[in-house]
C-alpha positions in Angstrom: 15.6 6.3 -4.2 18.6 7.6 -6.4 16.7 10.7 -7.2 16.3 11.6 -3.1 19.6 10.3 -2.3 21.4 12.3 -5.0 19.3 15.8 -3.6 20.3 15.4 0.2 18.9 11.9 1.2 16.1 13.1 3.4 15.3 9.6 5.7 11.6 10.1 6.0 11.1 10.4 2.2 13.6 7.6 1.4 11.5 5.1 3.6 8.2 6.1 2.1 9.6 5.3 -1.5 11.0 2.0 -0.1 7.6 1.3 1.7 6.1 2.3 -1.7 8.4 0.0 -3.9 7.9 -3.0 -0.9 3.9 -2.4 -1.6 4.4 -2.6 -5.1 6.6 -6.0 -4.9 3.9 -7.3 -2.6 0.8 -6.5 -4.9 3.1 -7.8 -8.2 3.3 -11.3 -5.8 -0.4 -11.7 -4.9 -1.1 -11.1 -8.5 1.0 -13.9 -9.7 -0.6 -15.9 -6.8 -4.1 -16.0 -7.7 -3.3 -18.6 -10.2 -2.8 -20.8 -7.1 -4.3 -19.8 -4.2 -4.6 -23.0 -2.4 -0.9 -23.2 -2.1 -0.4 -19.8 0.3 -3.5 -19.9 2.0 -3.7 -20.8 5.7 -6.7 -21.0 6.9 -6.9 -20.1 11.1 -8.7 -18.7 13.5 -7.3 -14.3 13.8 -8.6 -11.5 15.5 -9.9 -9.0 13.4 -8.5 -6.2 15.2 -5.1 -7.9 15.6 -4.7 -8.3 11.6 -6.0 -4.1 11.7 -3.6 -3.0 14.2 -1.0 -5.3 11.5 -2.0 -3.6 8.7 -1.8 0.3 10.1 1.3 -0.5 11.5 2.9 -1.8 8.1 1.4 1.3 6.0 2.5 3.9 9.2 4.8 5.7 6.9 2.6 6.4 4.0 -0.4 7.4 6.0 1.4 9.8 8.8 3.2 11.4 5.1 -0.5 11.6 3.7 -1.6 13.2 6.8 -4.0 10.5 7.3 -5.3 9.9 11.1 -6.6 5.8 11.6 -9.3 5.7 14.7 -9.9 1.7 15.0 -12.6 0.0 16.9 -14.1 -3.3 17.9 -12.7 -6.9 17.1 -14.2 -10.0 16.4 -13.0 -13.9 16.0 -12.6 -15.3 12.4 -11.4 -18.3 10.6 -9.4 -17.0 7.8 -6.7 -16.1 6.1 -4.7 -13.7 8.2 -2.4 -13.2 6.0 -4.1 -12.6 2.8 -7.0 -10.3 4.9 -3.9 -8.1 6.2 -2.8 -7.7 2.5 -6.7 -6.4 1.6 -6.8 -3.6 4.2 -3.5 -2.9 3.2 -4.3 -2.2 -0.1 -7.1 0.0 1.3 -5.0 2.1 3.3 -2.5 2.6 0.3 -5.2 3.4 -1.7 -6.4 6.1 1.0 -2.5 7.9 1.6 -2.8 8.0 -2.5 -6.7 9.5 -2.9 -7.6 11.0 0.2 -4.6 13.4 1.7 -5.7 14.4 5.0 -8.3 12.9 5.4 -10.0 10.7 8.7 -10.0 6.8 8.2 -12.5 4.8 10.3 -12.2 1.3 10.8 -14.4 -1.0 12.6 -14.7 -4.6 12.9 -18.2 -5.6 14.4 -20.7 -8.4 13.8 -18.6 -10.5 11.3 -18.0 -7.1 9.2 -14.3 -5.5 9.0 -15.3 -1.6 7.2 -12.7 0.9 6.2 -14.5 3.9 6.0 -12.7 7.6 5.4 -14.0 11.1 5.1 -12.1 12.1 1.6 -13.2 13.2 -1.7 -15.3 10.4 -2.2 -16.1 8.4 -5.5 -18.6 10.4 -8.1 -21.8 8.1 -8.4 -21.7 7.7 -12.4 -17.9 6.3 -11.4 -18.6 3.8 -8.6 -19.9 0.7 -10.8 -16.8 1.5 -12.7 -14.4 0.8 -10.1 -13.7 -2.2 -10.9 -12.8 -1.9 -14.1 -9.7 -2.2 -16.2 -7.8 1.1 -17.1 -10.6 3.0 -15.1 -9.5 6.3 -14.1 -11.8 8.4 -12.1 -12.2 12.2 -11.9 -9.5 12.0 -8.4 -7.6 9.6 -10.3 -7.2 12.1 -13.7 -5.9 15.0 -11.1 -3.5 12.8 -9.8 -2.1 12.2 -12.8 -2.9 8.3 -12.0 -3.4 5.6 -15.3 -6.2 3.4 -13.4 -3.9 0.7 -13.2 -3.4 0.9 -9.8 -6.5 1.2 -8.6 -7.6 -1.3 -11.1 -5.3 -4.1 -9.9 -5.8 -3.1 -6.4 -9.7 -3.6 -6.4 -9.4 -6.7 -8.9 -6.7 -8.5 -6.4 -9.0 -7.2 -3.6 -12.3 -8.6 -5.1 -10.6 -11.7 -6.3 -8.7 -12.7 -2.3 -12.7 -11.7 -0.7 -14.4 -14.4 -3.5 -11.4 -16.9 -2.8 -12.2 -16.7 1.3 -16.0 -16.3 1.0 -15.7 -12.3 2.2 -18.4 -10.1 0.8 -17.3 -7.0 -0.5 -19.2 -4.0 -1.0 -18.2 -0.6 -1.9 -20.1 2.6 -0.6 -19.5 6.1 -1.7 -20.7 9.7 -2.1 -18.7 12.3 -3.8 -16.9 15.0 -1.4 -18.5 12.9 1.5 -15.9 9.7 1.3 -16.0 6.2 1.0 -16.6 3.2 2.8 -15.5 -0.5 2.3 -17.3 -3.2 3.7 -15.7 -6.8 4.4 -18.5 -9.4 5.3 -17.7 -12.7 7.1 -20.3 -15.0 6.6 -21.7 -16.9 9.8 -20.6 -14.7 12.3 -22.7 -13.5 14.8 -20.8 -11.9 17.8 
């Protein structure tokens, strides 16, 4: 923030690093949190599309200077977490603004199932069971200059808040055809 306010102090850019640095604070907290979990979780019934339109909103900055377009659809009743579920696509959406530059992102929440689905580069298959794990820097990553921390701390958090809350998360991807995250809700029907 020095840096941009020392070269002219253009606005747009100064909020996305202070967007960037909130994330960052918000991910280092969850982290520390999963040691316990029972003590921030709140369990009530949310709309799925409500905690969607929550999480686009929060990550607007990032994604419009990504050149990222959201098309949402659908909702459905849950009881949950609202808070924590709003951190998970969250994380998704960061991860698309930082992966897939101007690219379309999808989501939909029908029939107990929240998916975040976007049309970028994709995840090389050899890659995909990889995701997961630690230090893990795919071929996008490496051209990004990234250290597969992020991503690995993302997804970890990720998988760690869907076990805790009985989500089922499942990863689909095909290289240069994009990838799709699906968030399961078991006993939901509508």
């Amino acid at each position: 923030c020095s840096l941009i306010l020392a070269n002219g102090g253009d606005p747009a850019k100064l909020k996305r690093e202070l967007k960037r640095a909130d994330n960052l604070t918000e991910t280092i907290l969850y982290y520390a949190r999963l040691r316990s979990p029972a003590k921030d979780t709140s369990i009530a019934e949310v709309s799925a599309a409500a905690v969607v339109a929550e999480a686009v909103k929060s990550q607007r900055e990032l994604l419009v200077a990504a050149k990222i377009g959201v098309e949402t659809t659908g909702d459905f009743s849950v009881y949950t977490d609202g808070k924590s579920l709003c951190f998970i696509l969250k994380q998704l959406l960061i991860n698309c603004a930082k992966y897939c530059r101007g690219c379309r992102v999808k989501i939909s929440a029908e029939k107990g199932e929240l998916a975040v689905a976007d049309d970028g580069p994709g995840i090389l298959p050899h890659e995909l069971p990889r995701v997961t794990a630690r230090g893990f820097t795919g071929a996008h990553g490496r051209a990004a200059g990234g250290t597969g921390k992020g991503l690995y701390i993302n997804v970890f958090i990720v998988s760690e808040l869907c076990k805790r809350l009985g989500i089922k998360l499942a990863i689909f991807s095909e290289a240069c055809k994009g990838t799709r995250v699906s968030l399961k809700f078991p006993g939901i029907k509508d």
